[in-house]
N, C-alpha and C positions, 0 to 999 in steps of 0.2 A: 944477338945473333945465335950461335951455334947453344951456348949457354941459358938462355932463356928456351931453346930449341926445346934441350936437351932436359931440362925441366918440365916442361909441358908434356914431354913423354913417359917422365917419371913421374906426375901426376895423374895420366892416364891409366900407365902402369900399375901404380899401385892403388886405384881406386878397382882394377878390373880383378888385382888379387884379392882386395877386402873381399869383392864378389865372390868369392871362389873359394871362400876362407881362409883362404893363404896370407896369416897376418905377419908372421915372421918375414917374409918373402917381401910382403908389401913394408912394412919398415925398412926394412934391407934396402931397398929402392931410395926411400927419401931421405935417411940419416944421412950418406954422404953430401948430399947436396945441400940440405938445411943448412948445416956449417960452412957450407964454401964462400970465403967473404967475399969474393968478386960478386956472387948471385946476389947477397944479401943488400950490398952496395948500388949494383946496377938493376937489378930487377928485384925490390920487395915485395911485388906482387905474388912473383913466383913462389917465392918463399911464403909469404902468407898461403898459397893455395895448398904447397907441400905442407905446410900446419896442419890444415884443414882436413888434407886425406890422414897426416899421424892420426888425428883427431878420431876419426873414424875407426882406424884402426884399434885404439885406445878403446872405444865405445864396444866394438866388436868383441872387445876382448873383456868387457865388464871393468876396465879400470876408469873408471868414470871422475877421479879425481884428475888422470894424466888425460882423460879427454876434452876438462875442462881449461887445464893448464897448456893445452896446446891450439886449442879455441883464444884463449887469454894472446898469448902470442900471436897468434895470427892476427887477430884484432888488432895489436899494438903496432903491425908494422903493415897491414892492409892500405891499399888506396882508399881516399875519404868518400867512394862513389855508392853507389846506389846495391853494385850488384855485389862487390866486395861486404856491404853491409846485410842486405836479402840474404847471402850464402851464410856469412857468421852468423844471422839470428836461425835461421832454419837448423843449421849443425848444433847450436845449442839446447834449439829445440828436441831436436832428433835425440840429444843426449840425456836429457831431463826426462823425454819420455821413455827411453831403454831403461834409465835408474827406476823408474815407479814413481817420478814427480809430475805426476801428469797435468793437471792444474796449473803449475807454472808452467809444464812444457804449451800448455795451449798459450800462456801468455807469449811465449819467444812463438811458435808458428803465426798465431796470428798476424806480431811484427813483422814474419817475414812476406806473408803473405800479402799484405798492404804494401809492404816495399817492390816485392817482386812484380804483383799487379800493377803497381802505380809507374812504374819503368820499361816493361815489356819484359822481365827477366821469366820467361814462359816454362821453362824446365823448374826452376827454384818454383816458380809459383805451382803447378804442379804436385812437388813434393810437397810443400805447405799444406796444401789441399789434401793431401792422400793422410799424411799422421796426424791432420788437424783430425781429419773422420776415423784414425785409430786411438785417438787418444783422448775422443768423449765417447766414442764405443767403448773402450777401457774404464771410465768411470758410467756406464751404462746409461748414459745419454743420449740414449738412441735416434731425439728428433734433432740434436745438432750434429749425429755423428751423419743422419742419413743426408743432411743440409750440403754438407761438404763433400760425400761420396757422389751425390748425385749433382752438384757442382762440378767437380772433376770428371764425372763422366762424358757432362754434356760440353765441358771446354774439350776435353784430349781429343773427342770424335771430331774435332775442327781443324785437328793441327797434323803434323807430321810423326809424333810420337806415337807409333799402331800400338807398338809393345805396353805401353805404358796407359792406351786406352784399354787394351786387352785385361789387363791388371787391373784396372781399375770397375771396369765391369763384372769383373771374378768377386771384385771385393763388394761391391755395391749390391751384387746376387744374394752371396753371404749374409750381410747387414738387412738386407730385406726378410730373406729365409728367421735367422734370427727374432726378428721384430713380427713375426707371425704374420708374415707378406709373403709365404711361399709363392704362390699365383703372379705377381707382381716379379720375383726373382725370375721366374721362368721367359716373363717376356724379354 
């Protein structure tokens, strides 16, 4: 009820701070609840997701050892489902590619991405899509990064997410310009 409520808004919460930069703020939000063993007991979900945004915050903040120790927990006490698993590979991914392990990081996106696709999990798949094309951009692999930006562009124009197609045409113009496809970015 109110407790599970009242976590889903503090997962909110503190993922719209990571946004914002505001990582003290967004921690502030999820410590008290992480601990609370009623949540823990009756909803681990919740608690795995509040991992998940620590994680973030961890990540944001260059502490990459407490973003994988909070990824590790959340995994531990996650539902055994589809999207619970899609979210932890993508975050791990997301985190290996913030450190500079880009190579592995493409190994966890890609997991997610096959999970997320194979499920309908649309927003996770998405994100897969978008750092799987920053992070062979980042090792200058320009014909798998363009693979997956122009992937992503032509799934996001299908769906509800405008923001997130907007973004992704920004990025795919870039990656073009780059790869001496000016003319191409323009269209």
């Amino acid at each position: 009820g109110r407790l599970a409520e009242a976590s889903h808004i503090a997962f909110l919460t503190c993922r719209t701070f990571v946004q914002l930069g505001r990582y003290d703020e967004a921690a502030q939000v999820v410590d008290p609840l992480i601990s609370d063993p009623k949540l823990r007991t009756r909803f681990p979900d919740s608690v795995a997701n509040l991992y998940l945004c620590k994680a973030a915050v961890s990540r944001s903040k260059r502490d990459f050892g407490a973003a994988l120790e909070n990824l590790r927990l959340a995994n531990s006490i996650s539902a055994n489902d589809s999207a619970s698993l899609a979210a932890y590979q993508l975050e791990v991914g997301r985190t290996l590619y913030s450190a500079g392990h880009d190579f592995a990081a493409i190994i966890w996106l890609e997991k997610a991405e096959k999970e997320a696709l194979a499920n309908g999990h649309i927003s996770i798949y998405y994100d897969a899509l978008r750092f799987l094309s920053l992070a062979w951009s980042a090792k200058f692999y320009y014909a798998n990064a363009l693979i997956f930006a122009e992937k992503l562009v032509a799934k996001s124009s299908l769906g509800e997410f405008e923001h997130r197609n907007r973004i992704a045409h920004f990025e795919l113009a870039n990656l073009l310009d780059v790869t001496g496809q000016p003319q191409r970015s323009k269209d």
